[in-house]
NUVOTOR-980825 format. One record per residue (C-alpha): residue number from 1; x, y, z. Coordinates in steps of 0.5 Angstrom, whole numbers, plus 500, padded with zeros to 3 digits. Example, Ala and Ser with C-alpha at 12.3 -4.5 7.8 and 13.67 -1.06 7.14 Angstrom:
# NUVOTOR-980825
<zapa num="1" px="525" py="491" pz="516"/>
<zapa num="2" px="527" py="498" pz="514"/>
This chain:
# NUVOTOR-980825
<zapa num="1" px="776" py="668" pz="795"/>
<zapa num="2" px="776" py="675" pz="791"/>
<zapa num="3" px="771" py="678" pz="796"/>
<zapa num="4" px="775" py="676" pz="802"/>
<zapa num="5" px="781" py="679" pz="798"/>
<zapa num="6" px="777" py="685" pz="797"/>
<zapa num="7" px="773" py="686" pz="803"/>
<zapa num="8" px="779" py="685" pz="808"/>
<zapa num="9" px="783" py="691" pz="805"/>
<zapa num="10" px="776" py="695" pz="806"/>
<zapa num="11" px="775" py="692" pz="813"/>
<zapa num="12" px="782" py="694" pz="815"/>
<zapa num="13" px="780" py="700" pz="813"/>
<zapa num="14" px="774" py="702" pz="816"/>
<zapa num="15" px="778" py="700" pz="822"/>
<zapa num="16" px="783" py="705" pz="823"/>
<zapa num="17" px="779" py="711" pz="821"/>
<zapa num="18" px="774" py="708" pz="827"/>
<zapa num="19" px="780" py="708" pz="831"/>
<zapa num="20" px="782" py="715" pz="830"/>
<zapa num="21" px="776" py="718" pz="830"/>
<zapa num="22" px="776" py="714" pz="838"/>
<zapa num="23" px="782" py="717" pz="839"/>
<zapa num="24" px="781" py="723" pz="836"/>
<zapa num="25" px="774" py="723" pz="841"/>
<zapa num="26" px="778" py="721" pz="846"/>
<zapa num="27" px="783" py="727" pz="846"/>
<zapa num="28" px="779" py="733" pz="845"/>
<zapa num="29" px="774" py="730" pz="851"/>
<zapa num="30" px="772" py="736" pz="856"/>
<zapa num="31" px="777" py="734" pz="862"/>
<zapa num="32" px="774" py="731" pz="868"/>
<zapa num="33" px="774" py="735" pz="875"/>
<zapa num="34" px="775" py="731" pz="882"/>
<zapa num="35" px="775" py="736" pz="888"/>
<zapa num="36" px="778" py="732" pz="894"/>
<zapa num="37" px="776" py="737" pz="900"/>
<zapa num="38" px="778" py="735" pz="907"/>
<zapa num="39" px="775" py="738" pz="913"/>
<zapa num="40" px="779" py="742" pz="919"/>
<zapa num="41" px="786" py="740" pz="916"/>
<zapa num="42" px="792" py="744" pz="920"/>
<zapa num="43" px="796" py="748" pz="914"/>
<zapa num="44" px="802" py="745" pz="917"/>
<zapa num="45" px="799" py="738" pz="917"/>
<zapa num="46" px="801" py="735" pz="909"/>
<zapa num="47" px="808" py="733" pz="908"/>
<zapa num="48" px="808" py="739" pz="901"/>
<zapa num="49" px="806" py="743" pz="907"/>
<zapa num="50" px="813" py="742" pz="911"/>
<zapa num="51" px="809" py="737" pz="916"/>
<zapa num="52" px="814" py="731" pz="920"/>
<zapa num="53" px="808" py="728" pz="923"/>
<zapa num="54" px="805" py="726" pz="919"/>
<zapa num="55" px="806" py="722" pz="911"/>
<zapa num="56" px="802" py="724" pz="906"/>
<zapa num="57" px="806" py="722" pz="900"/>
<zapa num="58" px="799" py="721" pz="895"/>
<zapa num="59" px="796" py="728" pz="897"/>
<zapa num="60" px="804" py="730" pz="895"/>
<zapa num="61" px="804" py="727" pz="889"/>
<zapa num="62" px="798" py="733" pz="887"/>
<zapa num="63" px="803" py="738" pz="889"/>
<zapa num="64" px="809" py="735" pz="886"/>
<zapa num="65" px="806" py="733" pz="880"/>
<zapa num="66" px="802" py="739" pz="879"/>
<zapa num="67" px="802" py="746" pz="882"/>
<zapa num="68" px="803" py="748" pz="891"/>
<zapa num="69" px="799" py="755" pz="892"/>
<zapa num="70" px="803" py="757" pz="898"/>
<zapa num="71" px="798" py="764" pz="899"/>
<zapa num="72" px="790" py="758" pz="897"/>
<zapa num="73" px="785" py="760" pz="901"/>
<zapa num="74" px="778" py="759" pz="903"/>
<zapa num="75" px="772" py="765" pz="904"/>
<zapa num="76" px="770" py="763" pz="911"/>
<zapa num="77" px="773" py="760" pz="917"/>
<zapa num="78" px="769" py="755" pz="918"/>
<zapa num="79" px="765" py="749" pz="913"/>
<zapa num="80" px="758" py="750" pz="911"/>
<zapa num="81" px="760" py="757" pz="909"/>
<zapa num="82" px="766" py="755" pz="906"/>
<zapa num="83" px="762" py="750" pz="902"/>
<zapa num="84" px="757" py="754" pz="899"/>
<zapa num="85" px="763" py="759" pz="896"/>
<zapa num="86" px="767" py="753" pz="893"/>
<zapa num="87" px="761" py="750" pz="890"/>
<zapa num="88" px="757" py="755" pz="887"/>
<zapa num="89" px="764" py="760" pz="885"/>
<zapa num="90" px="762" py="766" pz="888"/>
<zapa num="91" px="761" py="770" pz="895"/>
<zapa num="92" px="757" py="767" pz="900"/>
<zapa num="93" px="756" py="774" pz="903"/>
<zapa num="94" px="753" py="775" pz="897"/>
<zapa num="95" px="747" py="771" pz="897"/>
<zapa num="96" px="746" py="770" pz="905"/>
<zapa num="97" px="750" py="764" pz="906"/>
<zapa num="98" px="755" py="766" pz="911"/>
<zapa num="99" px="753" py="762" pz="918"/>
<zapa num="100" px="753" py="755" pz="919"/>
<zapa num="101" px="747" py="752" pz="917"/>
<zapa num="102" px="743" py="748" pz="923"/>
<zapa num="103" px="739" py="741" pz="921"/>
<zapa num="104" px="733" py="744" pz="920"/>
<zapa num="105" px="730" py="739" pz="915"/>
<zapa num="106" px="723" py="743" pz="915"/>
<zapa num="107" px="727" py="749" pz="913"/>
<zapa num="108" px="729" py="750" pz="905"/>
<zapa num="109" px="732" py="758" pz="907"/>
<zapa num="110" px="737" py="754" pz="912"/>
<zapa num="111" px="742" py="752" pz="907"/>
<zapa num="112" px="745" py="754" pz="899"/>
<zapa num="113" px="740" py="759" pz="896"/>
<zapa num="114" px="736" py="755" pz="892"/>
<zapa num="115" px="738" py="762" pz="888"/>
<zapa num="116" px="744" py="758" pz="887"/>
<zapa num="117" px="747" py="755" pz="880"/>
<zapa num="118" px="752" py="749" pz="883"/>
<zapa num="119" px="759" py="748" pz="879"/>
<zapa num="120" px="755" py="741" pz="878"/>
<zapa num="121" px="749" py="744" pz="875"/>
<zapa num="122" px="752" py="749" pz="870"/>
<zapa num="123" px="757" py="743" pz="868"/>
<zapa num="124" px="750" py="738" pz="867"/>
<zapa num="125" px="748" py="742" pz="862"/>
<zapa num="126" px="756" py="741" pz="858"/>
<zapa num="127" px="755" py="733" pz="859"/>
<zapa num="128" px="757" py="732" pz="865"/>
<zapa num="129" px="756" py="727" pz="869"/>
<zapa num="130" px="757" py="728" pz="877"/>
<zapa num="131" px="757" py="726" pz="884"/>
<zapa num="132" px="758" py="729" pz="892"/>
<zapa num="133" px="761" py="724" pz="897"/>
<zapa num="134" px="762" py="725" pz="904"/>
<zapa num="135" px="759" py="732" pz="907"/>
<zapa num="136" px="754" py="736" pz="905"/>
<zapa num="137" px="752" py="741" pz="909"/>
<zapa num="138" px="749" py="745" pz="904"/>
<zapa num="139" px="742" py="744" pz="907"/>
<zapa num="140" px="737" py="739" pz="909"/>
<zapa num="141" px="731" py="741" pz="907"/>
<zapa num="142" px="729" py="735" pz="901"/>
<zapa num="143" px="730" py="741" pz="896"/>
<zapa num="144" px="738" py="743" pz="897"/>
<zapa num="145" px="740" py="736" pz="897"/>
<zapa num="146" px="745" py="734" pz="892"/>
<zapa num="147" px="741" py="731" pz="888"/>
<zapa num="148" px="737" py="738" pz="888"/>
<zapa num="149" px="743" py="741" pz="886"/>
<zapa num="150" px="746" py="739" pz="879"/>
<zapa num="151" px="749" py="732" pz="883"/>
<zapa num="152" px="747" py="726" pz="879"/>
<zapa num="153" px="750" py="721" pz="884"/>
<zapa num="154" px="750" py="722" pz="892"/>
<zapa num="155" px="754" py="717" pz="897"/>
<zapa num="156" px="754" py="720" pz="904"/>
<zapa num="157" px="751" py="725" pz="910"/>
<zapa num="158" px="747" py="731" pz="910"/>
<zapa num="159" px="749" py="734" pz="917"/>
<zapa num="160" px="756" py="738" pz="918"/>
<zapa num="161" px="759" py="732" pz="921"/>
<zapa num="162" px="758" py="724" pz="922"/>
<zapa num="163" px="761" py="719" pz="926"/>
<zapa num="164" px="766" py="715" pz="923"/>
<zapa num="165" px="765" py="707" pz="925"/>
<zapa num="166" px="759" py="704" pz="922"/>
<zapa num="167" px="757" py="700" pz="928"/>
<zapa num="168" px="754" py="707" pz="931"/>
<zapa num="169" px="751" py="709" pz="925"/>
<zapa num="170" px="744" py="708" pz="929"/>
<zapa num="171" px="738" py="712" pz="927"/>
<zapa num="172" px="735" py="710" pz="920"/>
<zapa num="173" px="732" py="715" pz="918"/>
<zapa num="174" px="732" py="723" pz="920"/>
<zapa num="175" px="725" py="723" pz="923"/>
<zapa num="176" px="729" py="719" pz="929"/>
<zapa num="177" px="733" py="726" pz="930"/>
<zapa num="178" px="731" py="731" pz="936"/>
<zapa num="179" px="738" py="734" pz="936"/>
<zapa num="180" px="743" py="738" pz="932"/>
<zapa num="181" px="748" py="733" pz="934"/>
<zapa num="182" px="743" py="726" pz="932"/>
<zapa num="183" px="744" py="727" pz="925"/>
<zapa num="184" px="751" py="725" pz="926"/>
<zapa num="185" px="749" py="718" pz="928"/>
<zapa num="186" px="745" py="716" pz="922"/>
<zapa num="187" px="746" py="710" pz="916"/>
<zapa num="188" px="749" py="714" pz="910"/>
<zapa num="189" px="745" py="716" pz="904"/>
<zapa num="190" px="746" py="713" pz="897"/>
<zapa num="191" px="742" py="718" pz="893"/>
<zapa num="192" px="736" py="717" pz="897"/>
<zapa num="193" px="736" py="711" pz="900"/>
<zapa num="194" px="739" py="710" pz="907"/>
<zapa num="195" px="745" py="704" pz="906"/>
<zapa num="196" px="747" py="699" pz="911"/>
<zapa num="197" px="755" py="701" pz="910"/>
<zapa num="198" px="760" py="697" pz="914"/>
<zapa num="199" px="766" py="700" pz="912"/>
<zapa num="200" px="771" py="705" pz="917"/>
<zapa num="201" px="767" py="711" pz="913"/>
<zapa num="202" px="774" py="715" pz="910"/>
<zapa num="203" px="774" py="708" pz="907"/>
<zapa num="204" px="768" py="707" pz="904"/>
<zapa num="205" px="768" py="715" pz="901"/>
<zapa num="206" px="774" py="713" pz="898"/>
<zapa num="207" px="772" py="706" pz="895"/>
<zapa num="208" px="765" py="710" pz="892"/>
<zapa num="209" px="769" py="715" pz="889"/>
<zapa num="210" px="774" py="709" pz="886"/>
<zapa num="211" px="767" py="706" pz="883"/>
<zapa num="212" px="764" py="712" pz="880"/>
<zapa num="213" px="771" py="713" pz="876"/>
<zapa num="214" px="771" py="706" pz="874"/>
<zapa num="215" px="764" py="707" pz="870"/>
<zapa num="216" px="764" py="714" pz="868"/>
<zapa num="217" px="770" py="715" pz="865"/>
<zapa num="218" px="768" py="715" pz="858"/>
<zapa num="219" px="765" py="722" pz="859"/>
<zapa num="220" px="767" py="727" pz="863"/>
<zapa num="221" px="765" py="728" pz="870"/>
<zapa num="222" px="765" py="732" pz="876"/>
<zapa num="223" px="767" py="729" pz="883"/>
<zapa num="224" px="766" py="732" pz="889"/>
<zapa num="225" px="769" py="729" pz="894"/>
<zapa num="226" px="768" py="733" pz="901"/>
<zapa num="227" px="771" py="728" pz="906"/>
<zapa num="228" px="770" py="730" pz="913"/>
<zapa num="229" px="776" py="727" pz="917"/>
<zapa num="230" px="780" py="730" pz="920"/>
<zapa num="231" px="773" py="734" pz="923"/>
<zapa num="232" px="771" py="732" pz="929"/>
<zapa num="233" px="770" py="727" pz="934"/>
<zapa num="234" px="776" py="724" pz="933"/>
<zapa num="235" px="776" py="716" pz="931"/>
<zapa num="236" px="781" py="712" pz="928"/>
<zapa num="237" px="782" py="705" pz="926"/>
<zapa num="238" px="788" py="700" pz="929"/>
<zapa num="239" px="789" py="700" pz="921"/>
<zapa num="240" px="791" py="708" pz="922"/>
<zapa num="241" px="793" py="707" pz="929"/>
<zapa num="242" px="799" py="703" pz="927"/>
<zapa num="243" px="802" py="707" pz="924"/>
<zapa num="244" px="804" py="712" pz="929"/>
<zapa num="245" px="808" py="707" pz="933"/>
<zapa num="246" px="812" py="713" pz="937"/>
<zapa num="247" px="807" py="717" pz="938"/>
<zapa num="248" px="803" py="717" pz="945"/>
<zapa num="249" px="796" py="716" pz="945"/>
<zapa num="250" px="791" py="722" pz="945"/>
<zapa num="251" px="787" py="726" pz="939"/>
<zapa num="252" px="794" py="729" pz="937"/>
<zapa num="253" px="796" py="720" pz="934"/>
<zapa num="254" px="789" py="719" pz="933"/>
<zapa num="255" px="788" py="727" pz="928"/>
<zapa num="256" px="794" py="724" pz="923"/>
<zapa num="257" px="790" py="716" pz="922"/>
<zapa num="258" px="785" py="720" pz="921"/>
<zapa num="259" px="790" py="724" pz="915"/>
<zapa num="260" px="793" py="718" pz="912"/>
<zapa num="261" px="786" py="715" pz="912"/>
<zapa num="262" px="785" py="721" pz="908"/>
<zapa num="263" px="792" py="720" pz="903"/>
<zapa num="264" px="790" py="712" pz="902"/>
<zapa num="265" px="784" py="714" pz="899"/>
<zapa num="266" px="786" py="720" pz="895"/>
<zapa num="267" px="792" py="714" pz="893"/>
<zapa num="268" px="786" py="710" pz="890"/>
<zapa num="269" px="783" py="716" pz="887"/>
<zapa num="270" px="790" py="717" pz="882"/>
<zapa num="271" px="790" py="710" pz="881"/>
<zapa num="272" px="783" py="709" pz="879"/>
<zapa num="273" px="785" py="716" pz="875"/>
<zapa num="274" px="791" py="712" pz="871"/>
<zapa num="275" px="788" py="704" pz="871"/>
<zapa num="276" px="782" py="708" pz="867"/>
<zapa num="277" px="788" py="712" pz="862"/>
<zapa num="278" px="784" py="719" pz="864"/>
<zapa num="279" px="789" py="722" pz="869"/>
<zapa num="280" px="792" py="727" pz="864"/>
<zapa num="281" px="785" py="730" pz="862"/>
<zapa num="282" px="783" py="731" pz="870"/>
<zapa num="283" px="785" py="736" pz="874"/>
<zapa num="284" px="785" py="734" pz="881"/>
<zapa num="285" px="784" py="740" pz="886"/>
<zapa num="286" px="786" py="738" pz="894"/>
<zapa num="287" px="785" py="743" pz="900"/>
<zapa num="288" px="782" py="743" pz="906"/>
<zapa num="289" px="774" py="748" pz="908"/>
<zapa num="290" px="778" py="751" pz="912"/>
<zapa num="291" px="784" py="752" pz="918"/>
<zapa num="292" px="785" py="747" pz="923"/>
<zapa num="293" px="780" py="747" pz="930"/>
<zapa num="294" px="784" py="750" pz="936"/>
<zapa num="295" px="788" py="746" pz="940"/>
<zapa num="296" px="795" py="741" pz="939"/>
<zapa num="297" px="791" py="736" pz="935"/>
<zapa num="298" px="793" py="741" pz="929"/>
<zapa num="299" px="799" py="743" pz="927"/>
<zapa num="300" px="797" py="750" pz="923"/>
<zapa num="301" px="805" py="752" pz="920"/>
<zapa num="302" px="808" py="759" pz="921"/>
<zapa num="303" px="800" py="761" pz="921"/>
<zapa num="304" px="797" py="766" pz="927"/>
<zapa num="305" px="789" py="763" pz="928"/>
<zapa num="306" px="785" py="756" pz="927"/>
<zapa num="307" px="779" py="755" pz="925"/>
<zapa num="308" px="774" py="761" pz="926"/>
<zapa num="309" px="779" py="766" pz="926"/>
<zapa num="310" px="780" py="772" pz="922"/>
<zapa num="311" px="787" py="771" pz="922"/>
<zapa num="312" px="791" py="767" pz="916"/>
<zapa num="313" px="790" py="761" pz="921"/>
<zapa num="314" px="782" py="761" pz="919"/>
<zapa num="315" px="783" py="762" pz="911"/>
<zapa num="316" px="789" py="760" pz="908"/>
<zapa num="317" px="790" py="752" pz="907"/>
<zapa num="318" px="793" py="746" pz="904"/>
<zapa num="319" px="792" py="747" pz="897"/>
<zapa num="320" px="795" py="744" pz="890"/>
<zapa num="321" px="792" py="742" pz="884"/>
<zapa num="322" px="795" py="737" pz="879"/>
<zapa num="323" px="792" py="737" pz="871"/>
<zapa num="324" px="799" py="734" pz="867"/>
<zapa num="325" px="795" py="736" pz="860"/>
<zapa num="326" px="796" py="743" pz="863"/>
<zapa num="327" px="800" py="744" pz="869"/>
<zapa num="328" px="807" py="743" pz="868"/>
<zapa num="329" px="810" py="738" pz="874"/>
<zapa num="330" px="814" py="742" pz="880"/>
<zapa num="331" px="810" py="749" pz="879"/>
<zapa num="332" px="810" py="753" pz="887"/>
<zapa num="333" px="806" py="759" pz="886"/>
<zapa num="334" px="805" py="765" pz="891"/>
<zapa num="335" px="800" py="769" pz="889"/>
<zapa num="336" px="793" py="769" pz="892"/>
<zapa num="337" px="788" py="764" pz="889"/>
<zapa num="338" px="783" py="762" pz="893"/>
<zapa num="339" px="777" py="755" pz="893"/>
<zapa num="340" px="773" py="759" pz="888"/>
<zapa num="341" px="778" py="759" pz="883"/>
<zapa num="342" px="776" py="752" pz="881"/>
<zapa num="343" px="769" py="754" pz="879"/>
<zapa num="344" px="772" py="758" pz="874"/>
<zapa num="345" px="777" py="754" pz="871"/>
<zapa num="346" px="770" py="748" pz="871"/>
<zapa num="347" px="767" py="753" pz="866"/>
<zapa num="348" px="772" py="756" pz="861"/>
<zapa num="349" px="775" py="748" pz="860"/>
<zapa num="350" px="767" py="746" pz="859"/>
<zapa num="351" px="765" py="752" pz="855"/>
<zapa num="352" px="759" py="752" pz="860"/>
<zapa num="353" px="756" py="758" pz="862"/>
<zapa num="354" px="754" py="759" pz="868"/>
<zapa num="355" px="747" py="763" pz="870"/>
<zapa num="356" px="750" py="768" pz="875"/>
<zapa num="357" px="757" py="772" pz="875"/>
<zapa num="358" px="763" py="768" pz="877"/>
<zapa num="359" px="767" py="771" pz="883"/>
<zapa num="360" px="773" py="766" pz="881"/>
<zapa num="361" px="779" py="766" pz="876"/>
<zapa num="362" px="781" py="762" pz="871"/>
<zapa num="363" px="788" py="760" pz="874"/>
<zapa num="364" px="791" py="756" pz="868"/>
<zapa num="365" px="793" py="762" pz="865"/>
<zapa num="366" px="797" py="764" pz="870"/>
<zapa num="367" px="800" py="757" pz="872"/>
<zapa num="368" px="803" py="757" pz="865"/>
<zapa num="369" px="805" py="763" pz="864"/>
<zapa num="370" px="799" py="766" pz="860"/>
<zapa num="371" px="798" py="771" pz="864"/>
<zapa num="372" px="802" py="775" pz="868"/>
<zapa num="373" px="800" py="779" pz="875"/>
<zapa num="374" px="796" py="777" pz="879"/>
<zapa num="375" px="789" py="773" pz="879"/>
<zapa num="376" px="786" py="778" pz="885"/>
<zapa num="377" px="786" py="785" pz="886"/>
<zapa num="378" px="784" py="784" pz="894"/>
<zapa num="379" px="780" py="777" pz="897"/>
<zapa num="380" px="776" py="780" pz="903"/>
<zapa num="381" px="772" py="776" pz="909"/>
<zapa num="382" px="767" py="778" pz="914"/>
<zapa num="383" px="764" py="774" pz="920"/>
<zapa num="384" px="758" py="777" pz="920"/>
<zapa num="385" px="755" py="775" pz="928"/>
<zapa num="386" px="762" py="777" pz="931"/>
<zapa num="387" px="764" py="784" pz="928"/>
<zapa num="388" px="770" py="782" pz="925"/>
<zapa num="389" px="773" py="783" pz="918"/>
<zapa num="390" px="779" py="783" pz="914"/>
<zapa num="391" px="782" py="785" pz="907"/>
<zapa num="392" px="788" py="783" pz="903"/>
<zapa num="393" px="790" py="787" pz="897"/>
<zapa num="394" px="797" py="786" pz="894"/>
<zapa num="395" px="802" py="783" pz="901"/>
<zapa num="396" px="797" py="788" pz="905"/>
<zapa num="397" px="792" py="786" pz="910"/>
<zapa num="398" px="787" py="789" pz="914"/>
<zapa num="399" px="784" py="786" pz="920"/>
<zapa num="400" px="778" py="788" pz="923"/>
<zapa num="401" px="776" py="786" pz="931"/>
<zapa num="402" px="771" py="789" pz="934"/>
<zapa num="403" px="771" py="787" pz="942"/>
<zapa num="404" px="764" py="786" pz="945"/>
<zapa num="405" px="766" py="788" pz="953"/>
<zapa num="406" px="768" py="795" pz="950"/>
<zapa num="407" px="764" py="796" pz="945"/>
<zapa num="408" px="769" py="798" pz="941"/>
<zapa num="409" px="773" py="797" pz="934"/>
<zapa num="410" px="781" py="796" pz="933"/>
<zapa num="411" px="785" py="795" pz="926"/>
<zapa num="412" px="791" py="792" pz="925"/>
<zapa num="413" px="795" py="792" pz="918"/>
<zapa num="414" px="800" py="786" pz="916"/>
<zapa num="415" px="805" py="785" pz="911"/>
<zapa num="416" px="803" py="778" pz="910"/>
<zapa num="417" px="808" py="777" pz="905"/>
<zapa num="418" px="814" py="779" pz="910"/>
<zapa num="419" px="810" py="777" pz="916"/>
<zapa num="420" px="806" py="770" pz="915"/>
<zapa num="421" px="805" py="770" pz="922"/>
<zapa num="422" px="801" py="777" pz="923"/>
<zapa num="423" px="806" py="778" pz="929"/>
<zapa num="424" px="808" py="784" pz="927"/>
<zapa num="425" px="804" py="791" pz="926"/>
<zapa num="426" px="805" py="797" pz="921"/>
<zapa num="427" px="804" py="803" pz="921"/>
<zapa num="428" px="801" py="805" pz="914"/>
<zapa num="429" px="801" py="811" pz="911"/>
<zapa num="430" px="793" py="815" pz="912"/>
<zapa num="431" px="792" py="813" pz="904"/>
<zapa num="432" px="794" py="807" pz="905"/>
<zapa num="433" px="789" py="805" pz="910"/>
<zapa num="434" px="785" py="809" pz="907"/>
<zapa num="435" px="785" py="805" pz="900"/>
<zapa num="436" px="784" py="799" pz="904"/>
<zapa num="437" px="778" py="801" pz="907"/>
<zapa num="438" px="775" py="803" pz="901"/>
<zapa num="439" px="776" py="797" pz="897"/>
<zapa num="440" px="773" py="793" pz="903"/>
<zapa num="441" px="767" py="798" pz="903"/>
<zapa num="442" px="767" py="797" pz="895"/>
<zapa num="443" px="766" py="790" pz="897"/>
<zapa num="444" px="761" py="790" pz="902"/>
<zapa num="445" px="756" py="795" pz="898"/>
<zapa num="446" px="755" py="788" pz="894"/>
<zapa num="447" px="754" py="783" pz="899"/>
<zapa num="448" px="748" py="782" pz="903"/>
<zapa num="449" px="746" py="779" pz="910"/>
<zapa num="450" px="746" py="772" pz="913"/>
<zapa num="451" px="738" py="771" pz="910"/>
<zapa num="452" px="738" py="764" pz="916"/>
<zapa num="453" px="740" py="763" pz="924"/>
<zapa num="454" px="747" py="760" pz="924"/>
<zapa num="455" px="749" py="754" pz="928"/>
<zapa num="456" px="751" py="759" pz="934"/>
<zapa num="457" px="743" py="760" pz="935"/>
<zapa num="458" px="742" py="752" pz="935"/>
<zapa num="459" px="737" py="754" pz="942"/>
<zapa num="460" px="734" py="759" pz="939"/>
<zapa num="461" px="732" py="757" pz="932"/>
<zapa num="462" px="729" py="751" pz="937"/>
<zapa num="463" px="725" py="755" pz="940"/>
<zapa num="464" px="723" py="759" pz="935"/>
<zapa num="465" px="722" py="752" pz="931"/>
<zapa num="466" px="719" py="748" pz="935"/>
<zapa num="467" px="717" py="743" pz="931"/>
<zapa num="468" px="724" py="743" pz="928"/>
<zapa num="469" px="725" py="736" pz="928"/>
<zapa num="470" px="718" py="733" pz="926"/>
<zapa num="471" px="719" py="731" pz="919"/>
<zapa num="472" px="718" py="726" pz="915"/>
<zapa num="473" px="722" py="719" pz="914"/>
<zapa num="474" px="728" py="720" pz="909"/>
């Protein structure tokens, strides 16, 4: 009886020093980081955008619970180069990844350079357990799949796009490609292994996301979640179809089910987020790889140009962050900022280091008011193969095209603060120009040339290649 009374008061406690120092462990974990990237998402096309069209009340909640950039933007106008910039934080100008890489399994150059840390590979050696899902697009060759590049965890395809219905998933496994456009028709890859998945594809990417939440919520983790929706082909379930009763029939109705198939799941990943009580130490990033493919299935806003172009339309994307630990609810910020950011941010939360120079900022500073001015002295694109480049340098942008037929260069400045929509052309002043050109070049002298044929060279390379498609099963 006496050493119950003694042991009780002991074990009372022992178990709330134990409980402190869980809550303690707890509160002072690294944060997780979830990167929700759509693909080919109009500007004009998310509710926090303006969009009537389309709800999009989940993906809303990112803007509205955290911080809307209305100046986000990407490094290249279309998917795999964007890509390779966001998950490595740097350039893709600088190590050659600046063509839409082709299916080309053999090939380990077609892809990210192997010269490349990924942001899961620099937060691996900081603890953190991470997962791609969806779209790679970074490379098929069996060395620059996820699992090659920092991922511990893969659930999704390797190509620059897929079928979305189970049912036309056909090929098992890649020796079955002879196409470019094949490998949209293959069984999804669960690490390695090809699976029999039965779900509307938007859905089964956001159940997987659901689960690796719900099993690695005790320690940090990163998530990438690159949906390819709304990127074509154009496929919808009824379930979505529904819900645009007024709208006719065509690719425009079946382009918003697509999107709210998108803002279901991203409901399920700030559900998950909050069932599992870690929503407040994870900063959840949405933006789209690029601007919205031309035609009036999208809805690009007030933005000149689509998809592929050197315009605002090309570059600047839906864009929000939510992270309630560190960014205060309602926050609209209007300097530029763009996807590489988000490397940057992972490695100053992490305490990681990552192997090469960073071209992105930590934003969290300027978003609660630690710093001041601007991230970004100038962003600068280039298309290599069409002669065409731009800079933006405080409101001023330089655009550069060149015209094949007549062999010749016409550059136009905006003042793209005023004039969202680039219909208005300046005169500047020669220092000016001059400036700007000279911060371009400045710029240049540090990138290098694409180091692989694009997807615009499919025929070629085959020629080139032409045992492009003989590989082994995987």
């Amino acid at each position: 009886m006496k050493f119950t009374k003694l042991i009780l008061p002991i074990l009372a406690v022992m178990l709330f020093a134990y409980t402190g120092i869980e809550k303690k462990k707890k509160k002072n974990k690294k944060p997780n980081i979830i990167v929700v990237l759509v693909d080919d998402l109009g500007y004009g096309d998310v509710s926090f955008n303006g969009s009537k069209d389309i709800p999009t009340p989940h993906i809303d909640r990112i803007a509205n619970e955290g911080a809307k950039f209305t100046n986000g933007y990407v490094t290249y106008s279309v998917c795999g180069p964007s890509r390779a910039a966001l998950v490595t934080g740097r350039y893709q100008d600088r190590y050659g990844s600046s063509r839409n890489p082709l299916w080309a399994p053999n090939d380990i150059t077609q892809g990210l350079s192997i010269e490349e840390e990924t942001i899961a590979d620099f937060l691996g050696r900081e603890g953190y357990k991470s997962m791609a899902l969806g779209k790679w697009h970074l490379g098929g060759h069996k060395e620059l799949r996820p699992l090659k590049r920092g991922f511990d965890e893969f659930y999704g395809f390797l190509t620059g796009g897929h079928k979305y219905f189970p049912e036309e998933w056909t090929l098992s496994d890649i020796s079955q490609v002879k196409t470019q456009q094949d490998a949209y028709r293959t069984k999804l890859l669960h690490n390695n292994t090809r699976v029999d998945e039965k779900e509307y594809l938007t859905d089964a990417l956001s159940r997987e996301a659901v689960t690796f939440i719900e099993d690695n919520s005790d320690e940090p983790f990163f998530m990438y979640l690159a949906y390819n929706a709304p990127h074509a082909p154009f496929q919808a379930t009824q379930k979505y179809l529904d819900r645009f009763p007024n709208m006719e029939d065509g690719k425009r109705k079946t382009y918003c089910a697509m999107v709210s198939a998108v803002d279901d799941g991203v409901g399920r990943v700030l559900k998950a987020l909050k069932d599992q009580k870690i929503d407040d130490n994870t900063l959840v990033v949405f933006l789209s790889d690029n601007g919205g493919k031309k035609g009036k299935m999208t809805d690009q806003g007030p933005l000149r140009g689509h998809k592929g172009s050197i315009y605002e339309g090309g570059f600047r994307v839906p864009f929000a962050m939510r992270w309630p630990k560190q960014i205060e609810a309602g926050t609209v910020y209007n300097e530029p900022i763009i996807a590489m950011d988000i490397a940057a941010i992972a490695a100053e939360f992490a305490n990681a280091t990552p192997k090469n120079k960073l071209d992105g900022v930590n934003l969290i500073p300027y978003l609660n008011g630690e710093k001041t001015g601007t991230p970004h002295e100038s962003i600068a694109w280039r298309k290599f193969d069409q002669k065409k480049y731009a800079i933006r340098k405080g409101d001023l942008k330089m655009v550069v095209e060149f015209n094949p037929k007549k062999q010749k260069e016409t550059t136009s400045f905006y003042n793209v603060k005023t004039d969202i929509s680039e219909k208005e052309k300046l005169q500047l002043s020669k220092e000016q120009r001059n400036e700007l050109k000279a911060e371009y070049r400045t710029w240049l002298d540090q990138m290098i040339d694409p180091t692989y044929m694009g997807l615009l060279m499919d025929k070629e390379y085959s020629e080139k290649h032409p045992d492009r498609f003989e590989t082994e099963i995987y």
